[in-house]
Every structure is written in C-alpha cells, then in structure tokens.
N, C-alpha and C positions, 0 to 999 in steps of 0.2 A: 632345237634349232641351231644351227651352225655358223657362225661368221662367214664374213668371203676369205678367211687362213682355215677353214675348213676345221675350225676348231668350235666345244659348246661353246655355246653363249651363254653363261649362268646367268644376266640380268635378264636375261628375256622372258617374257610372261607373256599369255594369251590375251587379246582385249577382250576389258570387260565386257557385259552383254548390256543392252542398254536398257533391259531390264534392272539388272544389278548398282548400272549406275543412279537410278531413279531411286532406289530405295537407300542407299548411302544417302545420298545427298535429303532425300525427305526426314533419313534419321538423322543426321547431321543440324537441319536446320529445328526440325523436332527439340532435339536436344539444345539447343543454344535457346529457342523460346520458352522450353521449361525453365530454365534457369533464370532467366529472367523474370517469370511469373515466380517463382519460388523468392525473389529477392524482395521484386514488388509487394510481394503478401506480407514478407514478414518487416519491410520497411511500413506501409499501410496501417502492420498491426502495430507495430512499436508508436507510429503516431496516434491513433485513435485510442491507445488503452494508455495515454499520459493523463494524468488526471486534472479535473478542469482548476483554472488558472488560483480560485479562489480557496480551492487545496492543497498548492504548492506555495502559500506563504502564511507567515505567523498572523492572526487575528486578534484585533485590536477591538479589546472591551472596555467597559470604564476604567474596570483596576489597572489596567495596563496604562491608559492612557493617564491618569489621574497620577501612576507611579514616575510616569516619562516627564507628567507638568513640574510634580516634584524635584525630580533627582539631575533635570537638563540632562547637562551632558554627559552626567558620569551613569544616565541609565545602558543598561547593557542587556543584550538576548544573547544566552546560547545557544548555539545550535549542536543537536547530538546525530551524527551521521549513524543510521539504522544499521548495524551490520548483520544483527541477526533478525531481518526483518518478517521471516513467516511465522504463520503456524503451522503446526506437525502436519495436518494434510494440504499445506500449499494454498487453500481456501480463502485465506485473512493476510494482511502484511501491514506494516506501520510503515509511517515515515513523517520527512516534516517534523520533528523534533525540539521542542524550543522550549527555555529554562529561561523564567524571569528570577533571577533570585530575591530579590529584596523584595516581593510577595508571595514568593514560592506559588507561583505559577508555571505550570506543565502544558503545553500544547501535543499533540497528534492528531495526522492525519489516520485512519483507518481506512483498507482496501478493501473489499470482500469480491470474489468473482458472484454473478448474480446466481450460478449451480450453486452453493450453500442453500439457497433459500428452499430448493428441492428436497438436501439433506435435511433441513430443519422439518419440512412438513413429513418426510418419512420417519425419521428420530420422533416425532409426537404424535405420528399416526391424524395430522392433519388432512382434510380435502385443502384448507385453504388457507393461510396464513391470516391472522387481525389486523385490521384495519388500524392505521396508523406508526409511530414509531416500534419495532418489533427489535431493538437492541437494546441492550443493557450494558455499561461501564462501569468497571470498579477497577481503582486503584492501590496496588496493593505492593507493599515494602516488605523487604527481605526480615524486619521484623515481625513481622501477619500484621503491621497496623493495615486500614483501609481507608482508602477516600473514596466514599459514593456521593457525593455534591460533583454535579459539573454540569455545563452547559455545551452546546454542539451546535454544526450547523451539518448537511445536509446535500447529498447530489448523487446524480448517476449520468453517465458515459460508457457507451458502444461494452453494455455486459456489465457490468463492473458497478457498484454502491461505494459513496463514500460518508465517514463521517470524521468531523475534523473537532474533538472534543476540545476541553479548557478543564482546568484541574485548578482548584485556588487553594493557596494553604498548606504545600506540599511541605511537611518538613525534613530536611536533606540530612540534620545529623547522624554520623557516622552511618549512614545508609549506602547499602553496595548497588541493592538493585533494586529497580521500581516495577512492577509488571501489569501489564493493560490487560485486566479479563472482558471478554464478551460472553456475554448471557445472553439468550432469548428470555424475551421481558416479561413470559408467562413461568419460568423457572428460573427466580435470582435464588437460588435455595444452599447455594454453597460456590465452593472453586471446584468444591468436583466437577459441578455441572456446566461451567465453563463452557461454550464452543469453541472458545479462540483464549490462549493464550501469548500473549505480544510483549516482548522484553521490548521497556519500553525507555530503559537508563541503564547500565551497570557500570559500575567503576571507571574499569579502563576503556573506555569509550572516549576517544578525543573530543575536548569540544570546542567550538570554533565563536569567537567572538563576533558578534554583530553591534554596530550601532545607527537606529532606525531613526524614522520622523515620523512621526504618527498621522494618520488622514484626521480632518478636523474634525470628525464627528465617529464613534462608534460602528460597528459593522450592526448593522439592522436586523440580518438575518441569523442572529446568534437566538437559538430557541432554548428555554430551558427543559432540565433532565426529566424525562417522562418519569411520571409515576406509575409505583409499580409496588407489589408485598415484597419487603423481602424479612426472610428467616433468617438472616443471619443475626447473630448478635453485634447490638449496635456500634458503630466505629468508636476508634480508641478517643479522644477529646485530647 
C-alpha cells in the first residue's frame, strides 16, 4: 500500500479478521486467568500444608515445667533452625527444634507426607497398615549412644501426619550430631531399617535463645512411647 507521496507504507498491515481478533484476546485473557489459578493453588497450598499451631511451638511437660519453677529466670530454650530438614526421599522432614539444657531435653516436630504410609504397606507387603500408633523414635549421637525413651503427641492436616516427640536426658558432651530415626513399629530391628533419617542437632547449627512462661498446667495430650520389640541392644546408661 502506498502513501498519498506515492511512496510504501512499511507500517501498514492488513486488519485483522475478527476471527483472529477473538482468539488473541480469549488466549490473552486465558493466559492471565491461568496465572492466577496457578498463584492461588500454590498460595492455598503453602497455607493448608502449615502445620497445626500445637506443632509449631515447644511443649511443655512436667520436667520442663518443674525445671522453669526451679531455675526462674535464668531458664532458657534453644531453638535449632532445621537446615537440613528432609529425608533422602523428601517423605519425612523435622523442624521445631528445642534444647532444654539443664535436663537435656530435645523436642521435634516430625512431617511425613501421608504417600509414605502407601510405601510402608508396599515395603511390608501389607493390605493394611495396624491399628494404632505405627512409628517408632530413636535417638541416636554421633557416638552410636541411643535414646529410645520419649513421649509425643500427635496430628494431621490437608495430607500430611505429624509427630512432635520429647527426648529426656540427652547428654550433649562433646557430641556433634544427634539424629532422629523413624521406624515402623513392627520393624525396630536396626538403623538399617530406619525409614526416615532426620539430623536433628549438628554442631554448627546456630542456636537462637528463648526465654518462655510456662501455661499453668502441663499439655494433656503428651501420650507416652508405644511399645514395641526391639533387637537392638539395649541403650548405653
């Protein structure tokens, strides 16, 4: 096409057909409400897979509480920010981390997406998983000592199990690292057989000072450690 100087018109283009402009514009608005469903979901997800409120703080037992009546003000809670929080297949994850020293008490939370519990019945050649608590906790130092005394409490939210253990008695001498094994409670037979391994202290891990008020009475829902066989040979004393 030509100007009125009888010269091209290089900006000139044919109109569109209004076929053409119907489908830009539907892919346009297509694309803009994808995006938005895509933010929504993963904001939705990130809220609903927070864990519920009773597992994002330190729990408060007698020894704890009994240690706070004692010590006033000079009692103190660490806190250990998880940095290597999974395990090897993404499945399990700690957090929540808390170091009473002056009874050498350990807290964690533990994660588990609820698909393990699928791998667990396929790994045992299960129809169905047992009725009642189906994990197992040991704590174990960069020494091979082991803590299997602890007590826990219990929950689930949108997929997701948790358990928020208690450890008493930890002792922290020259110790680098602490690590949280999960068991299934029908095989405590070793750390081979571990499902979950959870570094649950090491060294250089910052810790962050707290100082708490304790609620006037104990948390109720602290159950103690199922029983269960286990093979191993008994912890160090």
């Amino acid at each position: 096409m030509y100007n009125e100087f009888e010269h091209e018109d290089d900006n000139w283009r044919p109109e569109k057909s209004k076929l053409r402009k119907i489908a830009e514009k539907t892919f346009s608005i297509g694309f803009v409400t994808l995006v938005f469903l895509v933010l929504g979901f993963l904001v939705l997800r990130l809220i609903f897979s927070k864990p519920p409120k009773d597992m994002r703080t330190m729990l408060w037992n007698g020894s704890a509480i009994a240690a706070y009546e004692e010590e006033g003000k000079d009692f103190k809670v660490t806190y250990y920010p998880s940095l290597d929080s999974f395990s090897k297949d993404s499945m399990y994850s700690i957090s929540q981390i808390t170091h009473i020293k002056s009874i050498g008490q350990f807290q964690a939370t533990v994660r588990y997406n609820e698909r393990a519990l699928n791998y667990l019945k396929s790994d045992y050649g299960l129809e169905a998983l047992p009725a009642g608590e189906i994990f197992v906790f040991k704590l174990r130092d960069n020494f091979g000592k082991v803590y299997t005394e602890y007590t826990y409490t219990s929950a689930s939210k949108s997929g997701y199990g948790y358990r928020h253990v208690i450890f008493e008695g930890v002792d922290m001498d020259d110790v680098t690292t602490l690590t949280l094994e999960v068991y299934y409670i029908e095989d405590v037979s070793g750390a081979e057989n571990a499902v979950a391994e959870l570094l649950m202290y090491r060294y250089d891990y910052a810790p962050q000072i707290y100082f708490y008020d304790p609620p006037e009475s104990e948390n109720k829902d602290i159950l103690p450690r199922p029983s269960y066989t286990d093979k191993e040979p008994a912890p160090q004393s």
